[in-house]
C-alpha positions in Angstrom: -8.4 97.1 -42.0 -9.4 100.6 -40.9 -9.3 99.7 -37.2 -5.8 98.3 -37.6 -4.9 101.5 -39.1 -6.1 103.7 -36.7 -4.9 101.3 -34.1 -1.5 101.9 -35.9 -1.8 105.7 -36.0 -2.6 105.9 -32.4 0.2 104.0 -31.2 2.5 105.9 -33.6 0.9 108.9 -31.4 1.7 107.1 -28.1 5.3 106.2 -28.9 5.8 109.9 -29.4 4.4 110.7 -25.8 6.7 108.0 -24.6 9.5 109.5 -26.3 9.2 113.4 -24.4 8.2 111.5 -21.0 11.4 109.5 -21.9 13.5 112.6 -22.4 11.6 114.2 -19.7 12.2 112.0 -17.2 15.5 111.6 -17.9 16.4 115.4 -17.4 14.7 115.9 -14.7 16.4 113.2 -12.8 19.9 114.7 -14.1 18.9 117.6 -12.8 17.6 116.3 -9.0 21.0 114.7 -8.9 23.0 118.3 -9.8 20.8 120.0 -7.1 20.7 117.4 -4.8 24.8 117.0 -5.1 25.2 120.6 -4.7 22.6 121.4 -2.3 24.8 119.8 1.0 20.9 119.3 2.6 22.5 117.7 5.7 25.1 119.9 6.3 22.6 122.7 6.4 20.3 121.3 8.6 22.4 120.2 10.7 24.1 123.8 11.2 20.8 125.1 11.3 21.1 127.2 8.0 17.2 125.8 6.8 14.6 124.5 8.9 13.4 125.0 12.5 16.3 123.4 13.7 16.3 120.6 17.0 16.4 116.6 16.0 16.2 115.4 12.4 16.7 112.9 10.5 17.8 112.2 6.6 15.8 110.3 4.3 17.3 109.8 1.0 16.3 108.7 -2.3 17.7 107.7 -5.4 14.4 107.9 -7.5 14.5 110.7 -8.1 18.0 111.4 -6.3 16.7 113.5 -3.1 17.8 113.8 1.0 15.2 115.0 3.0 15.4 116.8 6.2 12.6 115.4 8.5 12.2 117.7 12.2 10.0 116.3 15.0 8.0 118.7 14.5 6.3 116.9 11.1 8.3 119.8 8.9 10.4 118.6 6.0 13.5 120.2 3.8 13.8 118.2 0.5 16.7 119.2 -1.1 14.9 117.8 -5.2 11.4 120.2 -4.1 8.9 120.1 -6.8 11.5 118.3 -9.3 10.3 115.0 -7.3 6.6 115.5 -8.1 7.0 116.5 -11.7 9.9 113.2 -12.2 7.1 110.7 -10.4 4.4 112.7 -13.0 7.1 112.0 -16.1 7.1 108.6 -15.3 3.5 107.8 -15.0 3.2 109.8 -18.4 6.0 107.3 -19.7 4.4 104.0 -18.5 0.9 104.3 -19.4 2.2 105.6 -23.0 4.6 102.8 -23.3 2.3 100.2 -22.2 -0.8 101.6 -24.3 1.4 102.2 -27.1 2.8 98.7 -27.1 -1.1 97.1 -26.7 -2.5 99.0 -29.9 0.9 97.8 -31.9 -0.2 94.4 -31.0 -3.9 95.1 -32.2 -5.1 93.1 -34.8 -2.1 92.2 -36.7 -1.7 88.6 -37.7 0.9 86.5 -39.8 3.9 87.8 -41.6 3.0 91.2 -40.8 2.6 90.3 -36.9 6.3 88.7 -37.7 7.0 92.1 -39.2 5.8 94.1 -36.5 7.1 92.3 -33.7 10.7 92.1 -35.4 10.9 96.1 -35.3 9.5 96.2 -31.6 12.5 93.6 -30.6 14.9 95.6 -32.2 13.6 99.0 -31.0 13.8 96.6 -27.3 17.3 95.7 -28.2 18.6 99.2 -28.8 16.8 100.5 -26.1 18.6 98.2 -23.9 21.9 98.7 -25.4 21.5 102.4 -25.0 20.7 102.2 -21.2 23.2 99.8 -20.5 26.1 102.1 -22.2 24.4 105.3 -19.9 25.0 103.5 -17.2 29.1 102.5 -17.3 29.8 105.6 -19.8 28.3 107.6 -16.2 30.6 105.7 -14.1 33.6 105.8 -15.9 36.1 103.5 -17.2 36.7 100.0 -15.1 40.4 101.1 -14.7 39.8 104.3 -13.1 41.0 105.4 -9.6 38.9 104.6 -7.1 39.3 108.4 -6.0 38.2 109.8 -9.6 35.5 107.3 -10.1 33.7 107.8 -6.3 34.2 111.3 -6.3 32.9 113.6 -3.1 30.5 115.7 -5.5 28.9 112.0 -6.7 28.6 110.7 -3.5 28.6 113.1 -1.5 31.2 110.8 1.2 34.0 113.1 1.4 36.8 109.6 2.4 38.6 107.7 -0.1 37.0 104.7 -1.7 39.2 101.6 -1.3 38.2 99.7 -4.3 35.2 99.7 -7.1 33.1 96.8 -7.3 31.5 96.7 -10.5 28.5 94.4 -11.6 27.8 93.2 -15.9 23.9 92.8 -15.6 22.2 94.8 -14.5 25.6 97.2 -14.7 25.9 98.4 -11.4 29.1 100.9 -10.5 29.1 100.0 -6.2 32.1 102.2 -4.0 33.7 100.4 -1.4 34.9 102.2 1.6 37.1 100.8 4.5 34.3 100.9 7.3 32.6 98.9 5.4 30.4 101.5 4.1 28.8 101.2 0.2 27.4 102.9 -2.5 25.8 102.6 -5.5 27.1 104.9 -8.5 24.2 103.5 -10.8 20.8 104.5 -10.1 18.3 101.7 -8.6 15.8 102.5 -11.5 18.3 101.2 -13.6 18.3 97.4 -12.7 14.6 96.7 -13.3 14.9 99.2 -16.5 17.4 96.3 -18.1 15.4 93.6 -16.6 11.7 95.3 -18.3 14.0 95.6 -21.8 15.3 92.5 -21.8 12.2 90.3 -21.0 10.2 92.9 -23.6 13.2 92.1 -26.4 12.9 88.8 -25.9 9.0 88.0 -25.8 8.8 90.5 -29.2 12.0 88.1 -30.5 10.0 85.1 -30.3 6.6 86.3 -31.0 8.0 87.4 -34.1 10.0 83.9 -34.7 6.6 81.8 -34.5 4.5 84.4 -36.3 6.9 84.3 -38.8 6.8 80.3 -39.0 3.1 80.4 -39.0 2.7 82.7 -41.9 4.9 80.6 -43.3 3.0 76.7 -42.6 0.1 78.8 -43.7 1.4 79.9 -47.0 2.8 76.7 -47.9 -0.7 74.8 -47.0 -2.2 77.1 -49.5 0.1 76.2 -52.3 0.1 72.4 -51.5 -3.4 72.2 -51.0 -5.2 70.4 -54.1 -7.6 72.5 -56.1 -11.2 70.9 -55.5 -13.2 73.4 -57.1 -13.7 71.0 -60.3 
């Protein structure tokens, strides 16, 4: 019993790491996307304003959001800087909590309080879910919005008119459609195998906690039923 307690104590300790990598992450993505919509990186490369200047090319990234002048010459502009390193440090922080965290709640417990246990981490998976799945058409406005408001130039950073929205229930994706053809993605890639990692995490937890509970259950009632043969 004390190892389960201290097992239970450390996770409780973990889950709060996982919350402020969580929170962490999350701003500084918000704020890679600001600077990185702001910044114009290849319209100032291109004009010469940063950088040695010659041939480039654009690499861009949407985790975190970043475009990166690359020169022939091996030198590179990114527009995110540091903000990439300390997002891919956030989210290292954020697995290795969430997944240690999750292995010491599963540590030891057995019957109805595995049931117990499990229940709150399905629901906590549930609402997780729900919560990213909201973010993610709450930052791409309302289905019914005009294609112009909705795939604005400081979003995307295509200064044309969008011909139409294309919009995706699971994994919620928010996709522009231009007239040459051209695409993109309002929702962040992360976001896809986020709801995918929830989902399969809500429902393993859902039914763990289904057959723990019927287990403490045949278990309880063998005890009961079970004759007396201590006479």
């Amino acid at each position: 019993m004390p190892n389960i307690r201290a097992s239970q104590r450390d996770a409780g300790r973990l889950w709060g790491v996982f919350g402020v990598a969580l929170g962490a992450t999350f701003v500084v993505w918000m704020v890679s996307w600001l600077v990185t919509g702001i910044s114009e990186q290849d319209e100032r490369c291109a004009q010469g304003m940063i950088g040695p200047g010659g041939n480039f090319r654009l690499e861009e990234g949407g985790f975190p959001p970043n475009v990166s002048c690359v020169y022939e010459d091996g030198t590179t502009l990114s527009s995110a800087g540091a903000l990439v390193w300390v997002f891919w440090a956030a989210f290292v922080v954020l697995t290795v909590s969430g997944l240690g965290a999750l292995a010491l709640e599963l540590t030891g417990i057995r019957g109805a309080k595995a049931a117990s246990r499990l229940s709150k981490l399905a629901i906590t998976g549930a609402a997780a879910l729900a919560a990213v799945y909201a973010l993610a058409f709450l930052t791409t406005g309302s289905p019914k919005s005009d294609p112009l408001q909705t795939c604005s130039a400081f979003t995307t950073g295509i200064y044309e008119r969008a011909e139409s929205v294309q919009r995706a229930p699971f994994p919620a994706q928010t996709t522009c459609v231009y007239a040459d053809g051209k695409t993109y993605d309002l929702v962040p890639g992360w976001m896809a195998p986020l709801e995918w990692t929830l989902l399969a995490a809500t429902f393993v937890c859902a039914t763990g906690a289904v057959r723990a509970g019927r287990h403490a259950d045949a278990a309880a009632t063998s005890r009961v039923t079970e004759p007396d043969q201590s006479r």
